[in-house]
C-alpha positions as a printed NumPy array, in Angstrom:
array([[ 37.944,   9.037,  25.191],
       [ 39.921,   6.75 ,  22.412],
       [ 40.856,   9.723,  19.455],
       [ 42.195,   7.576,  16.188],
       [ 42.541,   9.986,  12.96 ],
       [ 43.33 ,   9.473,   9.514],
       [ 45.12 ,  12.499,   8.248],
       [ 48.503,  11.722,   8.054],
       [ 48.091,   9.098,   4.46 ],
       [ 49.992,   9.923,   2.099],
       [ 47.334,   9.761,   0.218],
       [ 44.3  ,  11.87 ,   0.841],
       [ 41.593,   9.819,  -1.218],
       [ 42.824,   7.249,   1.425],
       [ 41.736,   9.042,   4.521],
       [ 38.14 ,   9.86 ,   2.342],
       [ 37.485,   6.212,   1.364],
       [ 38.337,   5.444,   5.128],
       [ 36.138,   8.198,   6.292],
       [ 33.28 ,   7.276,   3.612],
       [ 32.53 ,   3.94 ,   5.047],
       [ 32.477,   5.312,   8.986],
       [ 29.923,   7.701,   7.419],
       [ 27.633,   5.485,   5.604],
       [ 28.086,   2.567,   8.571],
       [ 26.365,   5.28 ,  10.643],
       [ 23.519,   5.996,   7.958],
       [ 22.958,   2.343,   8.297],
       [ 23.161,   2.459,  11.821],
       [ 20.593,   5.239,  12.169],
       [ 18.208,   3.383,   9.711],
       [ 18.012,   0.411,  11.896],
       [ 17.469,   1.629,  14.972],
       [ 14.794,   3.431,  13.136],
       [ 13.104,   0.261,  12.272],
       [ 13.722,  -1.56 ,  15.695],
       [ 11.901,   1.76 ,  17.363],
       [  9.073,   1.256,  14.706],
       [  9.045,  -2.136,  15.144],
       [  8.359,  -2.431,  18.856],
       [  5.293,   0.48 ,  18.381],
       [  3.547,  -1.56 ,  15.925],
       [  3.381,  -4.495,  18.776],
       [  2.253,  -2.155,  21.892],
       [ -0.296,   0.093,  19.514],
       [ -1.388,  -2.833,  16.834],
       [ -0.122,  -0.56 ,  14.022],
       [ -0.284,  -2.912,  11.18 ],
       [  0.289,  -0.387,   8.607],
       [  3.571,   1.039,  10.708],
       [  4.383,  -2.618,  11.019],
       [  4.187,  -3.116,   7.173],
       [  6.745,   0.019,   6.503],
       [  9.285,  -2.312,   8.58 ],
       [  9.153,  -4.536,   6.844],
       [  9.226,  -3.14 ,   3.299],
       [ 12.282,  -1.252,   4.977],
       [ 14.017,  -4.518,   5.547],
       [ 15.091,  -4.507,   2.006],
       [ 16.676,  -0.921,   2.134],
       [ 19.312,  -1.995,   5.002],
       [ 20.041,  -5.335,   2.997],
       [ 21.242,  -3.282,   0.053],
       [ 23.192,  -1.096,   2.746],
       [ 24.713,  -3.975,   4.023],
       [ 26.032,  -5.389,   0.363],
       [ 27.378,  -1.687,  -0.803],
       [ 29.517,  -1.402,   2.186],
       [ 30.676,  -4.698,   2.163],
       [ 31.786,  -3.958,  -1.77 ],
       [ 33.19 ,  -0.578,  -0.404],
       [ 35.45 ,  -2.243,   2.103],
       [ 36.68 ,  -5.067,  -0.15 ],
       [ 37.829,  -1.85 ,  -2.622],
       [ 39.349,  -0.221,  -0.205],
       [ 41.627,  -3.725,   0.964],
       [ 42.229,  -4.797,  -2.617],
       [ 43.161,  -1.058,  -3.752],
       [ 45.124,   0.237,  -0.644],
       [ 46.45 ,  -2.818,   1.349],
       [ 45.71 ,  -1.176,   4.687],
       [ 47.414,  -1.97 ,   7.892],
       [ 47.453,  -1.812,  11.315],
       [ 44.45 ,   0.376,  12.525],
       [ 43.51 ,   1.244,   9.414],
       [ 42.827,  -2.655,   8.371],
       [ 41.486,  -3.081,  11.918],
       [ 38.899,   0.029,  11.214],
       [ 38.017,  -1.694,   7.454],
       [ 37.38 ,  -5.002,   8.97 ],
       [ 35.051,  -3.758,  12.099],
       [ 33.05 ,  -2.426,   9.603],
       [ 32.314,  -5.214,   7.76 ],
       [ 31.414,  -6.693,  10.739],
       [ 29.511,  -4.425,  11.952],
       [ 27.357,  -4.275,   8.886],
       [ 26.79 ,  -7.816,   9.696],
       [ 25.492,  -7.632,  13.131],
       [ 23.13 ,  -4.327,  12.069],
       [ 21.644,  -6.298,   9.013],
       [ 21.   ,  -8.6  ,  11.828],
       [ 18.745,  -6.346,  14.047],
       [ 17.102,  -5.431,  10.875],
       [ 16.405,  -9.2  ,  10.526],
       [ 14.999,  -9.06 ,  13.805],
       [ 13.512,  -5.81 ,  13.408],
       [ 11.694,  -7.39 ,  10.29 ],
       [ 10.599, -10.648,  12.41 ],
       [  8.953,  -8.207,  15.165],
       [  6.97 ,  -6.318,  13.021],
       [  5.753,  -9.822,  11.42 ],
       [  4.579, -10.868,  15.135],
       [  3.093,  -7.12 ,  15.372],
       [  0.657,  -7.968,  12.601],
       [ -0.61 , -11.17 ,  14.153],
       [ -1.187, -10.343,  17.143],
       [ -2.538,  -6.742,  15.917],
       [ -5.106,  -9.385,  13.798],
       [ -5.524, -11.332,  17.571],
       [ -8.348, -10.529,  19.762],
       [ -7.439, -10.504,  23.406],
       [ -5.413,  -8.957,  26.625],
       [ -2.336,  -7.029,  25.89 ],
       [ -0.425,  -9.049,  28.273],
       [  3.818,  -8.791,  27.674],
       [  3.025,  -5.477,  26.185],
       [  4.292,  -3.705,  29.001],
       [  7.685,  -6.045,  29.093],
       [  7.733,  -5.481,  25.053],
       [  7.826,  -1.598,  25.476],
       [ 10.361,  -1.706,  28.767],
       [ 12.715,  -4.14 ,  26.96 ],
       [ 12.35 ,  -2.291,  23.627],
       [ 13.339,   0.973,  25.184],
       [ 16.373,  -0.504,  26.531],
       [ 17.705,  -1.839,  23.612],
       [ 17.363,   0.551,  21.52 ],
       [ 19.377,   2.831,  23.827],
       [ 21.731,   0.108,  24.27 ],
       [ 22.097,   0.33 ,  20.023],
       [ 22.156,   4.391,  20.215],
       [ 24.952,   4.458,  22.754],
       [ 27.076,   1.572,  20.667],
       [ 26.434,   3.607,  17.134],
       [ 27.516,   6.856,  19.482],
       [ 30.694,   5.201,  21.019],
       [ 32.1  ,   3.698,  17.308],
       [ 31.3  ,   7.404,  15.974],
       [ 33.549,   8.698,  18.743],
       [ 35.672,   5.633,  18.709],
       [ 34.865,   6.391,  22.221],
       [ 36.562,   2.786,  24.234],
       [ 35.233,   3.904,  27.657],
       [ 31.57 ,   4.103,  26.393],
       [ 31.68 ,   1.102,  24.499],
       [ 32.37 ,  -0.849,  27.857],
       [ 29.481,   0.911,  29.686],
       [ 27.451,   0.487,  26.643],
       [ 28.6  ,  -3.459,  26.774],
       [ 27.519,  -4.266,  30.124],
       [ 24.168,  -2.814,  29.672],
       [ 23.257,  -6.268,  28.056],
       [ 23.532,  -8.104,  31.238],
       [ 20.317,  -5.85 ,  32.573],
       [ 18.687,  -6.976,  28.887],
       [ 19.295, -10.321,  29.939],
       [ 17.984, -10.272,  33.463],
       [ 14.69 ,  -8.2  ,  31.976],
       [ 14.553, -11.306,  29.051],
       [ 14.526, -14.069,  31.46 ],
       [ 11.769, -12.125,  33.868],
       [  9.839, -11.453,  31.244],
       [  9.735, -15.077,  30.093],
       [  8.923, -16.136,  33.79 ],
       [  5.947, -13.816,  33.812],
       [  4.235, -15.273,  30.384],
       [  5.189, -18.738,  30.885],
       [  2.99 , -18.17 ,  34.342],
       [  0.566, -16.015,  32.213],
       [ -0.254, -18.992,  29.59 ],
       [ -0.245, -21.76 ,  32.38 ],
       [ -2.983, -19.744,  34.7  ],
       [ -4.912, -18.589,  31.101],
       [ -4.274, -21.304,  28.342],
       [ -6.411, -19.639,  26.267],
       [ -3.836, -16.682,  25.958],
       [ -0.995, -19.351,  25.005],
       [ -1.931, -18.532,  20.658],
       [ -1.541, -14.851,  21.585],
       [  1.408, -14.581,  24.493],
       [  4.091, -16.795,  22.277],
       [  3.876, -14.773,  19.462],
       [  4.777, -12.471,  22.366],
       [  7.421, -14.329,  23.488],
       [  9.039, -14.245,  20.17 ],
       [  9.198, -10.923,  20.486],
       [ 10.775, -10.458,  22.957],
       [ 13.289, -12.967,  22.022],
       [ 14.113, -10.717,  19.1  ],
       [ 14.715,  -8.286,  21.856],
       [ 16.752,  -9.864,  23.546],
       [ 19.079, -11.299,  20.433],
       [ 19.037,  -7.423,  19.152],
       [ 21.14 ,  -6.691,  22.315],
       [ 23.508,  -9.105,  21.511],
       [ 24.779,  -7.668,  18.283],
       [ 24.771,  -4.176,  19.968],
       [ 27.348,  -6.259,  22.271],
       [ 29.257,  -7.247,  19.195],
       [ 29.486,  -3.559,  17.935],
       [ 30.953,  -2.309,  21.076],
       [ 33.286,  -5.504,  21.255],
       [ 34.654,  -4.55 ,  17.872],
       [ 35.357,  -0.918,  18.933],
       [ 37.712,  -1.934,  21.344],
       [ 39.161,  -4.152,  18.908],
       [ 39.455,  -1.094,  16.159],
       [ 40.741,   1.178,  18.733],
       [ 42.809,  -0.829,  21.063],
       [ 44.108,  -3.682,  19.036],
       [ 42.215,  -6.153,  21.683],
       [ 40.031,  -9.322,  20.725],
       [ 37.658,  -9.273,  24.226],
       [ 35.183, -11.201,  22.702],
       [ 34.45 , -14.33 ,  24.956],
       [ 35.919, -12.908,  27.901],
       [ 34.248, -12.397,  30.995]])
């Protein structure tokens, strides 16, 4: 496991400031995958109240987003970091960026959750909603748990885990594409569905991007785009 520490600033409201925005990039961190796990119960159990709270939420994680960003631009104006200190600073800002994103989604999944809550009909996809929403919110636990232990190996294991979130997309999309054809009255119901899962499946790619950056923070390596 990567180890990177702070202590040895001269100045000690340096390390803090450093340490303050790790800290509250987590709180954000914990508050989305919070809404994503909401988000995908209000689809598979109809909960249009739970579905609601999401999105109300939504605004909570923008504001998160916006007092980091500030927090980070302080800390560069004020302190001029460099080397892994301005690498740390500038992960987090994008970071923020790709977890305001899967609250984005987040918010878009719990919008599909009250339609098709409001939608009589089968529950077909739910099953592919609940296995793909399982793993990617583990996939977003294990990136928030590598960048907290600016944990490298992790991050890598965590990274390929959105290959199998791929593959599970594109089967899912074969199975309701099949569904609608053999049922066309089920087409209304199965793309809001399909949107869903879509969400899914973009959610996993910004939990890519966070463990992409942690190398980057850690390592001093840009592997984005590389196979």
């Amino acid at each position: 496991m990567a180890k990177m520490s702070f202590e040895n600033h001269i100045m000690k409201q340096f390390d803090e400031e450093l340490e303050e925005i790790r800290t509250r990039l987590m709180e954000m961190g914990g508050k989305v995958e919070q809404q994503l796990q909401n988000a995908v119960t209000a689809v598979t159990d109809a909960d249009s109240r739970l579905a609601e709270e999401v999105i109300s939420g939504d605004q909570r994680i923008d504001s998160m987003e916006v007092d980091i960003d500030e927090a980070c631009i302080l800390i560069i104006a004020r302190r001029q970091p460099a080397a892994s200190d301005l690498r740390l600073v500038m992960m987090v800002t994008k970071a923020v960026n790709d977890l305001e994103r899967i609250g984005d989604e987040a918010k878009k999944i719990a919008n599909h959750a009250i339609i098709l809550a409001e939608q009589s009909g089968s529950v077909e996809g739910y099953t592919e909603v609940r296995h793909m929403g399982a793993s990617v919110t583990r996939m977003l636990s294990d990136a928030l748990d590598a960048f907290a232990r600016f944990d490298v190996d992790a991050a890598m294991r965590t990274l390929e885990e959105d290959k199998q979130i791929d593959l599970e997309y594109k089967t899912a999309l074969r199975e309701l594409v099949t569904y609608m054809m053999e049922d066309p009255r089920s087409i209304s119901r199965v793309i809001n569905v399909l949107w869903v899962i879509r969400s899914l499946e973009r959610i996993g790619d910004h939990a890519k991007n966070l463990c992409e950056q942690i190398v980057y923070v850690v390592k001093g390596k840009d592997i984005r785009h590389q196979k």
